[in-house]
N, CA and C atoms as an extended XYZ file, in Angstrom:
360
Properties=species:S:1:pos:R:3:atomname:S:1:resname:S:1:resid:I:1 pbc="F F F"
N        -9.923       -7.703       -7.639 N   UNK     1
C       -10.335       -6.956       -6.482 CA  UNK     1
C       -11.088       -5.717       -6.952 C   UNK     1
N       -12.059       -5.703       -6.453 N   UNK     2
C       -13.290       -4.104       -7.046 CA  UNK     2
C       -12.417       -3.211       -6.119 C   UNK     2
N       -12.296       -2.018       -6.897 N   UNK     3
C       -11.934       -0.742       -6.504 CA  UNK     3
C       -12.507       -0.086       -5.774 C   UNK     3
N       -11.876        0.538       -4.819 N   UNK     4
C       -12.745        1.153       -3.631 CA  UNK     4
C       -12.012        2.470       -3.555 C   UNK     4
N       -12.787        3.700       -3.436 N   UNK     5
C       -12.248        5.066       -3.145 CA  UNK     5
C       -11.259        5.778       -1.991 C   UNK     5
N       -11.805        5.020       -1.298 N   UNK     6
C       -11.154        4.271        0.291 CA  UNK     6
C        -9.585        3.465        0.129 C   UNK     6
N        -9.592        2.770       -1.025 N   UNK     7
C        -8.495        1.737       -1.031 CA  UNK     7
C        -7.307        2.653       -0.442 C   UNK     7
N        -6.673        3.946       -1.782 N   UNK     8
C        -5.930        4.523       -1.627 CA  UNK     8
C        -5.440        5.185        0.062 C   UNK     8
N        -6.428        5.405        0.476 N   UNK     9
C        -6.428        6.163        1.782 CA  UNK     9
C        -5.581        5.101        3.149 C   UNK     9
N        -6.430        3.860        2.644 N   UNK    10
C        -6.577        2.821        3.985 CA  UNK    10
C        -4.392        2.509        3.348 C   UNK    10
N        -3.932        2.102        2.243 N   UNK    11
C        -3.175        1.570        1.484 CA  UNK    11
C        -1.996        2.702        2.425 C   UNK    11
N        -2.336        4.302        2.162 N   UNK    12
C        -1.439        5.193        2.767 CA  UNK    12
C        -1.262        4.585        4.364 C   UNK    12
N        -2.470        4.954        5.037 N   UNK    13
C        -1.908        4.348        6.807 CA  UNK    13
C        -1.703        3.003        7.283 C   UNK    13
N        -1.862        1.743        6.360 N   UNK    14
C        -1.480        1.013        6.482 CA  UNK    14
C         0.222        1.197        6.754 C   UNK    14
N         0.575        1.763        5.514 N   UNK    15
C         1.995        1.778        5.303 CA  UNK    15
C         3.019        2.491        5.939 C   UNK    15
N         2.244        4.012        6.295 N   UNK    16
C         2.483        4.702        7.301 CA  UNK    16
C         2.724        4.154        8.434 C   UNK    16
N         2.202        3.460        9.023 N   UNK    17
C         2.161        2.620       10.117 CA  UNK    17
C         2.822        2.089       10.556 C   UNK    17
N         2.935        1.338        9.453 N   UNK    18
C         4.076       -0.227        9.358 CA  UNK    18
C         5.676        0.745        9.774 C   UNK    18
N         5.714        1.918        8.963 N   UNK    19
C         6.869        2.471        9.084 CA  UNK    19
C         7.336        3.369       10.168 C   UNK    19
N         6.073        3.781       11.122 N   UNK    20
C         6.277        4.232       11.799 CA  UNK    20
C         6.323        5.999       11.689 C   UNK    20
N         5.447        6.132       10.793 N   UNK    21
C         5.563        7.593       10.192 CA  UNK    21
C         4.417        8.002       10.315 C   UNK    21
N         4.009        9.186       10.872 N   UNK    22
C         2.559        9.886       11.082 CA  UNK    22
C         2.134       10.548        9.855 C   UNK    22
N         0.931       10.219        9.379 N   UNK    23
C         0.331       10.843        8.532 CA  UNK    23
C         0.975       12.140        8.113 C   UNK    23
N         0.404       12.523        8.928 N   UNK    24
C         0.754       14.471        8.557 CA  UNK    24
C         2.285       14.325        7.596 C   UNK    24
N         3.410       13.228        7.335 N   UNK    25
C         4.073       13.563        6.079 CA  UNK    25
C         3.744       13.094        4.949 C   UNK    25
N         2.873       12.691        4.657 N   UNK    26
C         2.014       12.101        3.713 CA  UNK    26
C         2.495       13.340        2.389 C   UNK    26
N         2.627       14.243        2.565 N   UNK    27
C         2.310       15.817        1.663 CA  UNK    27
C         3.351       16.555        2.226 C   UNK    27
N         4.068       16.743        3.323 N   UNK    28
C         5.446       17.124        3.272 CA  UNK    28
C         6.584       17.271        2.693 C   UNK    28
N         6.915       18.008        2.255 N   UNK    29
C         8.428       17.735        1.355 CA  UNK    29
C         9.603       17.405        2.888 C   UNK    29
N         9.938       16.213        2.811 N   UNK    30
C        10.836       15.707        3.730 CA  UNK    30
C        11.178       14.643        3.198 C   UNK    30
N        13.015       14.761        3.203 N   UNK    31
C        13.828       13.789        2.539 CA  UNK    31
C        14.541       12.419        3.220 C   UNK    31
N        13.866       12.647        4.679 N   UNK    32
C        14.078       11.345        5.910 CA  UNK    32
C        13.951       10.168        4.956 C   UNK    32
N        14.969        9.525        5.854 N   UNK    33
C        14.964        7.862        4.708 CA  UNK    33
C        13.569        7.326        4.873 C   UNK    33
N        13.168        7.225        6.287 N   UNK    34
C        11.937        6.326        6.390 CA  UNK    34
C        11.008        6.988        5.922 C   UNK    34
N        10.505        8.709        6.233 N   UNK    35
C         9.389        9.256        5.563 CA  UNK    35
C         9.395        8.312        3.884 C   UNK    35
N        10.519        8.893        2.983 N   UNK    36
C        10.408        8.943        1.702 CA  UNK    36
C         9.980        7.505        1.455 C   UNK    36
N        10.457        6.659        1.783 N   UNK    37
C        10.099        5.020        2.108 CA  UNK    37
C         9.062        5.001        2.360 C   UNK    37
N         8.222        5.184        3.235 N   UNK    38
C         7.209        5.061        3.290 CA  UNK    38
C         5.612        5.897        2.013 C   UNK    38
N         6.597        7.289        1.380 N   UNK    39
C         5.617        7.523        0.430 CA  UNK    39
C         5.902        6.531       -0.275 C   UNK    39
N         7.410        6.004       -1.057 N   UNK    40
C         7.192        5.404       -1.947 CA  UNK    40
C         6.402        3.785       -2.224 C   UNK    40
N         6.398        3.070       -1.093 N   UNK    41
C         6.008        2.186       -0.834 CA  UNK    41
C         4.189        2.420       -0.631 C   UNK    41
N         3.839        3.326       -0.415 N   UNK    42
C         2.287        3.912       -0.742 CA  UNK    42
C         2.219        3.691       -1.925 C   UNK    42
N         2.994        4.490       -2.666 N   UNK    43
C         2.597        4.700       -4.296 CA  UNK    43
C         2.501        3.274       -4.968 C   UNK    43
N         3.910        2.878       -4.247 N   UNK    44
C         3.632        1.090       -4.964 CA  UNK    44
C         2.638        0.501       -4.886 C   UNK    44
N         1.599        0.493       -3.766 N   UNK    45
C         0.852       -0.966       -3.289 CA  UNK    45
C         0.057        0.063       -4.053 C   UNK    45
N        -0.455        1.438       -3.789 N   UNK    46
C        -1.517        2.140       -4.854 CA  UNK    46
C        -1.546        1.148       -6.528 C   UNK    46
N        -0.194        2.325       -6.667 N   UNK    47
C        -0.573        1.685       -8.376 CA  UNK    47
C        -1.040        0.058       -8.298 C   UNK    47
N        -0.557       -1.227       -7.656 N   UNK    48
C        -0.734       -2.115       -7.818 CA  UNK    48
C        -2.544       -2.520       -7.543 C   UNK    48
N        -3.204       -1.728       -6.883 N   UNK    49
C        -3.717       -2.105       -6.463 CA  UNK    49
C        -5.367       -1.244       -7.189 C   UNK    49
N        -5.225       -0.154       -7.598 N   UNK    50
C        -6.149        0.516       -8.439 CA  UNK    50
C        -5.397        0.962       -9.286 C   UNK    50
N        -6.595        1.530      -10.289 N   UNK    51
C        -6.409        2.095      -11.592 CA  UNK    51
C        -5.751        3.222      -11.558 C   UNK    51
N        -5.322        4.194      -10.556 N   UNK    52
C        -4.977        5.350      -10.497 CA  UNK    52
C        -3.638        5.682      -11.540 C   UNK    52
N        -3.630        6.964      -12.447 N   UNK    53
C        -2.694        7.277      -13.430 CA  UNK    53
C        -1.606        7.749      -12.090 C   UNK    53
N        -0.672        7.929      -12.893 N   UNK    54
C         0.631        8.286      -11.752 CA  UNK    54
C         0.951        9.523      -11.668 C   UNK    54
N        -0.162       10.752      -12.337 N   UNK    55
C        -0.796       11.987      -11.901 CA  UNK    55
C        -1.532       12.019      -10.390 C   UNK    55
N        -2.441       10.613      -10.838 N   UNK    56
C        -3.227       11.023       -9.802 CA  UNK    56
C        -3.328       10.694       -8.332 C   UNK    56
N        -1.621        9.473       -8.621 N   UNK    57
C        -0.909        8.969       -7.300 CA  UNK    57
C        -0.096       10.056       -6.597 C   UNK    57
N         0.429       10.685       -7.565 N   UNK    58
C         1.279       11.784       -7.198 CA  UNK    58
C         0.936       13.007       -6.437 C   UNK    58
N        -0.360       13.193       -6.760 N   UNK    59
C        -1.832       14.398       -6.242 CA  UNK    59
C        -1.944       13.885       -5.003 C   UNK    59
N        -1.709       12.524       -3.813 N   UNK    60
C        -2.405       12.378       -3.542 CA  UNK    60
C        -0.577       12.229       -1.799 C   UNK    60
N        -0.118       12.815       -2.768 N   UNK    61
C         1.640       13.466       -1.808 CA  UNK    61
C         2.038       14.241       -2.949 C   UNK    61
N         1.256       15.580       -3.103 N   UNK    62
C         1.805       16.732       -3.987 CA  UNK    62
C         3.287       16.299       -4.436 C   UNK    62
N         3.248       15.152       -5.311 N   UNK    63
C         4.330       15.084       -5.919 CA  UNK    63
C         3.825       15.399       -7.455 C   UNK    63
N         4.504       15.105       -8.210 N   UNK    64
C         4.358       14.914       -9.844 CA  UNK    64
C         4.659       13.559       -9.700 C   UNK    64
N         4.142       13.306      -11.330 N   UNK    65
C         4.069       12.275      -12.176 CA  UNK    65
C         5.118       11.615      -12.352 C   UNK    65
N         6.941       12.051      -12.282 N   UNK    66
C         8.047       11.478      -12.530 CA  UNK    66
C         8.373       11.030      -11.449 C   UNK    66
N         8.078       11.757      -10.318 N   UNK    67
C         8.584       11.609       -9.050 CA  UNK    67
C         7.962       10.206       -8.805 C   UNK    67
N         7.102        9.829       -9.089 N   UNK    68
C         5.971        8.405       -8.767 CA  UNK    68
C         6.492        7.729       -9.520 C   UNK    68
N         6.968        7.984      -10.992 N   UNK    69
C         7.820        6.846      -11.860 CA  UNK    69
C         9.091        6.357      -11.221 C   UNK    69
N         9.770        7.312      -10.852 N   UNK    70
C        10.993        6.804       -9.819 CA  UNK    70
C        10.695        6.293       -8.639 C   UNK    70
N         9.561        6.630       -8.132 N   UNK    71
C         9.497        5.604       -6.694 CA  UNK    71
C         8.912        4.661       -6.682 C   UNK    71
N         8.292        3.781       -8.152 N   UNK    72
C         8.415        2.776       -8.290 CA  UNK    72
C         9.248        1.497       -8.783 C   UNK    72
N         9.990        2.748       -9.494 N   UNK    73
C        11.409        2.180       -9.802 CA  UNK    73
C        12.407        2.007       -8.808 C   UNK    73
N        12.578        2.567       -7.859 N   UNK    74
C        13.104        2.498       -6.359 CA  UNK    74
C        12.849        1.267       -5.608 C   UNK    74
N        11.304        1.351       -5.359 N   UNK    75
C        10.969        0.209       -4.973 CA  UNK    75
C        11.145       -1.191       -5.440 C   UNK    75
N        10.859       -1.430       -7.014 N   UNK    76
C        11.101       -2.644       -7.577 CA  UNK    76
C        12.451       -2.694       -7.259 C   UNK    76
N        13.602       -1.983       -7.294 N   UNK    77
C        14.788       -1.965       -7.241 CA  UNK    77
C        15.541       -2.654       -5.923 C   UNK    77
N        14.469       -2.144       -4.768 N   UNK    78
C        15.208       -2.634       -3.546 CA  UNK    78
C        14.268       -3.919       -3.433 C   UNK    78
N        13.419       -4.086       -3.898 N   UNK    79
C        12.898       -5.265       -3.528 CA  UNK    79
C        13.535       -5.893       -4.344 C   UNK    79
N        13.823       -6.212       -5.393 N   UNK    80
C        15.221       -7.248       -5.765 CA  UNK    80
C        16.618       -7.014       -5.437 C   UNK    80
N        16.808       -6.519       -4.659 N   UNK    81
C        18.310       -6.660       -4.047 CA  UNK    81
C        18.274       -6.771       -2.667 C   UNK    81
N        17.015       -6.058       -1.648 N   UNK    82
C        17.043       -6.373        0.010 CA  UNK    82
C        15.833       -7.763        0.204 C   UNK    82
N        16.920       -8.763        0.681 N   UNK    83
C        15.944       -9.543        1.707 CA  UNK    83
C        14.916       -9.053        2.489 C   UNK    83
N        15.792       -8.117        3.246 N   UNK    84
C        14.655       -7.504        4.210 CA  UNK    84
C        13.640       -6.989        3.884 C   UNK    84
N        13.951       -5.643        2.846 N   UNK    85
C        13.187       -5.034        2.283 CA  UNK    85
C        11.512       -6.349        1.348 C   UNK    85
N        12.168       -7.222        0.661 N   UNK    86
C        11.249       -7.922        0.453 CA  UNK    86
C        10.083       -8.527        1.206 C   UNK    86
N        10.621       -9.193        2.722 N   UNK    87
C        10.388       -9.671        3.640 CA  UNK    87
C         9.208       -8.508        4.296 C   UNK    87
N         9.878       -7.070        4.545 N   UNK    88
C         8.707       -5.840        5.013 CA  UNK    88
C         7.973       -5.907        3.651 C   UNK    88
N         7.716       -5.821        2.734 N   UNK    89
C         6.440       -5.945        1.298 CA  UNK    89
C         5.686       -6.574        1.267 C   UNK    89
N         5.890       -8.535        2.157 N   UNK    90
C         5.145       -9.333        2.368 CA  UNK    90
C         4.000       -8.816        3.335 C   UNK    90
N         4.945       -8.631        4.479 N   UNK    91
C         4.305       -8.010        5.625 CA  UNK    91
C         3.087       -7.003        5.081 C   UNK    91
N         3.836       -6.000        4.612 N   UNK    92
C         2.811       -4.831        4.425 CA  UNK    92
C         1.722       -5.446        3.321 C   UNK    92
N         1.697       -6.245        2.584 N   UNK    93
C         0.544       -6.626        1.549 CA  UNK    93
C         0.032       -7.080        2.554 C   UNK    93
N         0.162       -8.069        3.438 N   UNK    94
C        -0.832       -8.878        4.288 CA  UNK    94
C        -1.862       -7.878        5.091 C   UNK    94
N        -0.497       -6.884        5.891 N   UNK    95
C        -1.992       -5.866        6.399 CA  UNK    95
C        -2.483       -5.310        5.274 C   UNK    95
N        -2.632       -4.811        4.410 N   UNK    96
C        -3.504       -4.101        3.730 CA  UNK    96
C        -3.963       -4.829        3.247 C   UNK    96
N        -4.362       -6.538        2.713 N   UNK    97
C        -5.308       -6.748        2.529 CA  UNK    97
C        -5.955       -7.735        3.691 C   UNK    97
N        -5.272       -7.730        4.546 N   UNK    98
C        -6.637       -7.176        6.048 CA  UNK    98
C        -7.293       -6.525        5.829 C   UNK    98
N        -6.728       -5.137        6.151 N   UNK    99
C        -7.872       -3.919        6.047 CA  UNK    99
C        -8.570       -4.209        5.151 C   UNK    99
N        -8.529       -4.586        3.857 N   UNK   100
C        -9.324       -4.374        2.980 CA  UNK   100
C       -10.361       -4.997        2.956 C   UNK   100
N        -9.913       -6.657        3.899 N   UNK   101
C       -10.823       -7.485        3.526 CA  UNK   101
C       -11.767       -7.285        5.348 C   UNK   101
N       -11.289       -6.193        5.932 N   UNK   102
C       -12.221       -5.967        7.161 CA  UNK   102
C       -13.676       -5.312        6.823 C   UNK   102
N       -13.332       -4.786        5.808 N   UNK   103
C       -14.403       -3.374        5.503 CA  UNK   103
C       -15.127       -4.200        4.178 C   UNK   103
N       -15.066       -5.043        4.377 N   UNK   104
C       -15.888       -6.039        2.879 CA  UNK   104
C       -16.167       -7.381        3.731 C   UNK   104
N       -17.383       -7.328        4.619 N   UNK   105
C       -18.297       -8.670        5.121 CA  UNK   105
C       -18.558       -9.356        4.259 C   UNK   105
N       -18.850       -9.025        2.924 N   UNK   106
C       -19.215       -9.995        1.844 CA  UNK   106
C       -18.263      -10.491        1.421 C   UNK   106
N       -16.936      -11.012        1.572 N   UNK   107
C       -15.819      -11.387        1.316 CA  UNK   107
C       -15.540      -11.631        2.215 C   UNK   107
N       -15.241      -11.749        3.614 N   UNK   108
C       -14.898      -12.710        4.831 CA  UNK   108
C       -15.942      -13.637        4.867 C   UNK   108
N       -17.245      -13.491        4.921 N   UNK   109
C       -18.430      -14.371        4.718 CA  UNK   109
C       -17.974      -15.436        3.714 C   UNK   109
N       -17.610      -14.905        2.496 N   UNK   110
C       -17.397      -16.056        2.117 CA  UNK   110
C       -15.926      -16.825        1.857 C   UNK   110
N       -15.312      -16.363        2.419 N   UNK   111
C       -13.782      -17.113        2.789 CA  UNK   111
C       -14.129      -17.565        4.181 C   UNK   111
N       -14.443      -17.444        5.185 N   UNK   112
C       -15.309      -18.531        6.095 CA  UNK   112
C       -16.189      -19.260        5.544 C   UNK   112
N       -16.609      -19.231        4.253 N   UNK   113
C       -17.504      -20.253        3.916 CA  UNK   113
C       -16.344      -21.255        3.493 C   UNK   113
N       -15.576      -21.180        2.716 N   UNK   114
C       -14.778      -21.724        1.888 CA  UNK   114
C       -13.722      -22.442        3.101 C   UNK   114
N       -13.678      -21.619        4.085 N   UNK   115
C       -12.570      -22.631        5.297 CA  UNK   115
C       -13.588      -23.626        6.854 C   UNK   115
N       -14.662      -24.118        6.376 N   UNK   116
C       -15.531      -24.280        7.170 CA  UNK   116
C       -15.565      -25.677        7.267 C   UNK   116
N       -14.943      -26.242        8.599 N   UNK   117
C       -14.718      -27.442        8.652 CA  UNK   117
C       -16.003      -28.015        9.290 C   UNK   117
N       -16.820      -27.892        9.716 N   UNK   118
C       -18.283      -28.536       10.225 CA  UNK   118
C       -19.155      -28.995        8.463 C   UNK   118
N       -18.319      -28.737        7.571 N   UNK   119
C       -19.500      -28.937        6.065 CA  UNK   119
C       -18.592      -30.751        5.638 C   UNK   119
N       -19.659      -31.371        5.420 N   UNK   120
C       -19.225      -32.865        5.239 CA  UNK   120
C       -18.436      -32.908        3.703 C   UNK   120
């Protein structure tokens, strides 16, 4: 997947979303279960998804660099022990790569090419 500057941004309100959390805590220091859930689950699909160092994930919810090592360690953590939790990860990859693949015509173009039942 080519990196987009955008990714990070769209990756945050996707997730935000899903959780039901308004932007504006994106950069809050607030220890709410769902806020913190929802940064950490940002940071996850981030790192997975661009090159970003875990400085520059952390810059992006005035956290530090350790704080992002543990909330991916958090995350891998509950995603092997909650069903559910696994089950919401599916979910949330699917929308975000919606979004991703909304804002890239040259890539739906050709995954409609590739699912195009009128070609003999």
């Amino acid at each position: 997947m080519k990196e987009d500057m955008t990714t990070p941004l769209l990756i945050i309100q996707v997730v935000f979303d899903y959780f039901g959390v308004p932007l504006f805590y994106q950069r809050v220091r607030n220890r709410e279960r769902k806020i913190v859930l929802a940064r950490q689950v940002s940071m996850y699909y981030i790192r997975q998804t661009t090159k970003m160092s875990y400085a520059e994930i952390g810059e992006k919810f005035a956290l530090d660099h350790a704080t992002v090592i543990h909330s991916l360690k958090a995350v891998n953590n509950f995603r092997d022990t909650d069903r559910q939790f696994r089950s919401d990860m599916v979910s949330i990859c699917n929308k975000i790569q919606c979004k991703i693949l909304e804002g890239r015509p040259e890539i739906n173009e050709y995954a409609y090419s590739q699912y195009d039942t009128d070609k003999t």
